[in-house]
N, C-alpha and C positions, 0 to 999 in steps of 0.2 A: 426617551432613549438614553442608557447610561453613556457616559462620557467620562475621556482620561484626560489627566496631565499628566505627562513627564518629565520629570528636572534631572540633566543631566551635567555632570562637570564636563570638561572640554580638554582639562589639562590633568597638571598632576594633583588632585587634590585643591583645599584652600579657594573655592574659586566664587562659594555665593551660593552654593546650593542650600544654608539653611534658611535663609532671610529671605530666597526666590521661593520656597516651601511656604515660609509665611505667609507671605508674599499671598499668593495662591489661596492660604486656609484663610486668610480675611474677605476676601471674595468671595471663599466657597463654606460659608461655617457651619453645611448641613454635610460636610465630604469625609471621608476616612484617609488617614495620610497612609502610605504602605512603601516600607522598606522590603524591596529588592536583591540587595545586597551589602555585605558587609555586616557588621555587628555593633558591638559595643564602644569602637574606636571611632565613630562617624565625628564626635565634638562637634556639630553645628550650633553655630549661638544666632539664639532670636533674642531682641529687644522689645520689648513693649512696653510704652512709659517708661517708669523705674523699675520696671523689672527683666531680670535679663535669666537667660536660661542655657546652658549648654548640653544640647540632646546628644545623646550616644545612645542609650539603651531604650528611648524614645523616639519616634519620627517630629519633626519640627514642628506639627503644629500642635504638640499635645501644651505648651505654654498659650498659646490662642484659643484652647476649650476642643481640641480634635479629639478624634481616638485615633489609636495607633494598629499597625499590624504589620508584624514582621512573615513574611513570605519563607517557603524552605531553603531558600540561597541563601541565608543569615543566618545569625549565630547570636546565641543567646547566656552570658555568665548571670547567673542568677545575684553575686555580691554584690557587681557594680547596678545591675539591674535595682534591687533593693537601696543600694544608697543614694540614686536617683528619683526612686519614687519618693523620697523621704523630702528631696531637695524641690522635688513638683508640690511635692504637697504643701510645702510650707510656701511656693510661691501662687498658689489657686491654680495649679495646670492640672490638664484634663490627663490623671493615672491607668486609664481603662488602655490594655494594651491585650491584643490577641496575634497570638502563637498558632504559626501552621505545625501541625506536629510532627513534620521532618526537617522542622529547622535544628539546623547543630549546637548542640550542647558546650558551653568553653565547660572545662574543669580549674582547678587550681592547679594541676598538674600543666596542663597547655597551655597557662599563663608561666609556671616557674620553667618551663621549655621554651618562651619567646624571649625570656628577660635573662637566662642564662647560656644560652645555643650563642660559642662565636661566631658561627657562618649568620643567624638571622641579624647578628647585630651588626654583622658587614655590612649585609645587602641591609639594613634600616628595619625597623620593625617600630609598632607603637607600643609594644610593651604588655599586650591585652588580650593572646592568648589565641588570636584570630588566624593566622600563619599555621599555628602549630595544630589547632583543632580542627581546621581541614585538610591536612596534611594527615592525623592518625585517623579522620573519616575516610580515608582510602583505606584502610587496615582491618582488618576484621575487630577492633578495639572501637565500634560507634558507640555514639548516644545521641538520641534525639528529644527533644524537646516533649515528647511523649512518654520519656520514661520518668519525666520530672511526677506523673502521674502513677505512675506505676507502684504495685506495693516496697514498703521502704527497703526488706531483704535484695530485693532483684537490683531495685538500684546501686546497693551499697557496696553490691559485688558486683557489676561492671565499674563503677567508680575504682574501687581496688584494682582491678584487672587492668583498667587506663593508668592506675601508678606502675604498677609491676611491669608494663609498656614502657613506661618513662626511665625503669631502672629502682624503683622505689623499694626496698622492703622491711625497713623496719616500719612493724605497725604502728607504735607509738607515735611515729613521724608522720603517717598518712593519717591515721586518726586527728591530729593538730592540725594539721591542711584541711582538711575535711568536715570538720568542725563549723567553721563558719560559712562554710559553702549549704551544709545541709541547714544552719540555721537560717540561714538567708530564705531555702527553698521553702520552707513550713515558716517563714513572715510575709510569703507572697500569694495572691491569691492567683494560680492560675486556670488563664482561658486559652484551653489547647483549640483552636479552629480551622478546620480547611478552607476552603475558597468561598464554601458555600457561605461564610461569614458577608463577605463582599456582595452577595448579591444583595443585601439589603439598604446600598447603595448606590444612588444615580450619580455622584460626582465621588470620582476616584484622583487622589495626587500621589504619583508615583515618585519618591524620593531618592534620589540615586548615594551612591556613596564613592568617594574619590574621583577620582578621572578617568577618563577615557582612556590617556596617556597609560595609566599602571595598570590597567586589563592585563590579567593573566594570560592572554591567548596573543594581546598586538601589544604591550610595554615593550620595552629597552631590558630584557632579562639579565641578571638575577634579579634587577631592583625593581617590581611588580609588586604586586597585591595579589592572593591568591582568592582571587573572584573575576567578575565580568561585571566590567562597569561602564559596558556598555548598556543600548536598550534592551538588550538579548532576552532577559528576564522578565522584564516588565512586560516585554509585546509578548511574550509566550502566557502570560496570567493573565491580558487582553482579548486575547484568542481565545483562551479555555470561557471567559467570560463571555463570549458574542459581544467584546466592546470593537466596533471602528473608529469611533467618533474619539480620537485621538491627536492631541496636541503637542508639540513637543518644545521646551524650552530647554536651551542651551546655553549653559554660563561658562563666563569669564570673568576675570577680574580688568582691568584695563592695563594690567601687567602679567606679566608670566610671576609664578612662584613654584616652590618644589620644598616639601618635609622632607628633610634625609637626604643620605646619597642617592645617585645613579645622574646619568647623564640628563643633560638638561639643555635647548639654547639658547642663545642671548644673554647668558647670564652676568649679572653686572649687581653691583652695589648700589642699592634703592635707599635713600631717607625715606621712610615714611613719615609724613604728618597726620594729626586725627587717631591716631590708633589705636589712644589709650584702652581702647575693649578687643585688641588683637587678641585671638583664641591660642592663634596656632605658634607656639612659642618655642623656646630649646628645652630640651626634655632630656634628660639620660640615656633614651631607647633611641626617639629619631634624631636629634640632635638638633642643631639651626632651622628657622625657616631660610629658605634662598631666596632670590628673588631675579628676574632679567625686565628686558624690553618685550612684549607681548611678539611674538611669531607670528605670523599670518597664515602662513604657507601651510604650519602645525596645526592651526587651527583649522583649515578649510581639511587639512587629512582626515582632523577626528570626525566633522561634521560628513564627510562622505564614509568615512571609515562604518560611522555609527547608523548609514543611510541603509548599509547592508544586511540591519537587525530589524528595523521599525519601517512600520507604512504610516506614518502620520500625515494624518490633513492636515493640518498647520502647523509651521514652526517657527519659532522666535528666539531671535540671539538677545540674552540678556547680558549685558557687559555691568557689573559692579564695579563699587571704588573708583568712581570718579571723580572723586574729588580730591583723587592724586596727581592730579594729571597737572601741567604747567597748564596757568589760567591763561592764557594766549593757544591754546590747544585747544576750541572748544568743544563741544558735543558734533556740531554738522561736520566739522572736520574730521572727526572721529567715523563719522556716519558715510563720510564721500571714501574711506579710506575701506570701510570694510566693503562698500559698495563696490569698488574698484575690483579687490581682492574673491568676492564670494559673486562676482559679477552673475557666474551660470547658476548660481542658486538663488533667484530670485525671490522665492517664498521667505528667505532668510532677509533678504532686504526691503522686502516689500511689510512684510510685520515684525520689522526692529523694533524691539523695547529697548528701556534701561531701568535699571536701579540703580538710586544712589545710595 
């Protein structure tokens, strides 16, 4: 009988979903990891030995030997995609990545639209084109991941046609944008795939992207993610699959954290120790990582919020980073506390994990 995991963040982003993904493909090293949603901005870092990897345009366990599959809720820029596989290749990670062929297309245009739009850079953006290309897939201006296939005329005029959207027209200028996107697309091999790819596995890990918190449907609007990062997704590719046999893990970090503006609470100034392989850094587009004291209340919202999407038989909170915690704080205290707080969610207490 096939069988799912599901890793989901709890917060905004930053919380342990690439390492609970490994996590998972070391247990499962016969499984397909499958992103859900989101795109090229996921930065999840896996460690193994001396080698370390930071996945975006791959799902987490393609450094552990996985294949990867991106679902049509995600978005696919072919440049960053190619300097990624260049970065797997030279660390021995597994390149083999298949594409549902309605996942959204980034351009170089809905990349210089994230990185130059004052409003996105209010509300935070990471800078990667994710915001802006599903924002002009509401417009009669798509591209999908099938047209990556498509003879090269057809493609080259909806590409033009998404700049002349953007404002764009001198040719000479779209032709130099375009340039390296199209060579990217002819040094990539692709596997456009439906669903029907998945049936040729019994163990699926469902890899979520950002948190709960920035779901476009329940965040603190303006400052969202334009996706659902909830289980929304993933139990809908469940279904269509006849999977039940589904699992759900739920990360946190042992503190709250937040990329970017928009409201946050608890928020308070954290030293971290240990962190010299922190991913999530200051950047130009999102700015600072934040950080607070871990919410409880916040958390038990996302964990019923996220009960409204998914029927899972088993679920477990995984709490990361614990080894920030004051050494007089130990683990069962941590343990009697969430006990306390998720008291009516007994599945959630009764198969507590953790990673450190």
């Amino acid at each position: 009988m096939k069988n799912a995991q599901i890793v989901i963040g709890l917060g905004f982003g930053d919380e342990g979903k690439g390492i609970t993904t490994d996590f998972l493909a070391q247990q499962n090293p016969e499984a397909v990891v499958v992103r859900f949603s989101g795109g090229q901005q996921a930065a999840h870092t896996v460690m193994i030995d001396d080698r370390k990897h930071v996945h975006s345009s791959y799902a987490s366990g393609a450094l552990r030997g996985l294949p990867s599959y991106f679902t049509e809720h995600c978005t696919v820029y072919p440049v960053f995609l190619f300097n990624e596989t260049q970065e797997l290749i030279e660390k021995g990670g597994n390149t083999e990545l298949h594409i549902h062929p309605l996942a959204k297309l980034t351009t170089p245009f809905d990349v210089w639209q994230n990185r130059t739009n004052i409003k996105n850079l209010e509300h935070g953006t990471c800078g990667k084109g994710i915001g802006a290309t599903m924002k002009r897939q509401e417009t009669p201006y798509k591209l999908f991941a099938i047209d990556l296939i498509a003879p090269r005329p057809m493609l080259i005029e909806k590409l033009k046609g998404i700049a002349y959207y953007y404002g764009f027209m001198d040719e000479s200028e779209i032709e130099d944008m375009l340039h390296p996107f199209l060579e990217a697309v002819d040094a990539l091999e692709w596997e456009i795939q439906d669903y029907s790819y998945l049936q040729l596995f019994d163990h699926l890990i469902f890899e979520g992207s950002q948190g709960i918190l920035l779901d476009m449907d329940h965040g603190v609007f303006p400052n969202v993610t334009y996706a659902n990062t909830t289980s929304k997704n993933a139990f809908q590719v469940c279904q269509y699959l006849e999977i039940e046999d589904i699992e759900m893990y739920y990360v946190t970090r042992s503190y709250a954290t937040r990329h970017g503006n928009g409201w946050m609470s608890n928020e308070k100034e954290i030293i971290l120790k240990n962190n010299q392989e922190e991913t999530c850094t200051f950047n130009e587009y999102q700015k600072g990582l934040r950080f607070g004291d871990i919410d409880y209340k916040l958390l038990n919202y996302a964990l019923t919020l996220d009960g409204a999407y998914v029927k899972g038989t088993k679920k477990n909170l995984v709490v990361t980073c614990l080894d920030q915690m004051d050494e007089e704080f130990k683990w069962e205290k941590l343990k009697i506390k969430f006990d306390t707080i998720f008291g009516s969610w007994s599945p959630y207490s009764k198969d507590l994990k953790r990673l450190v």
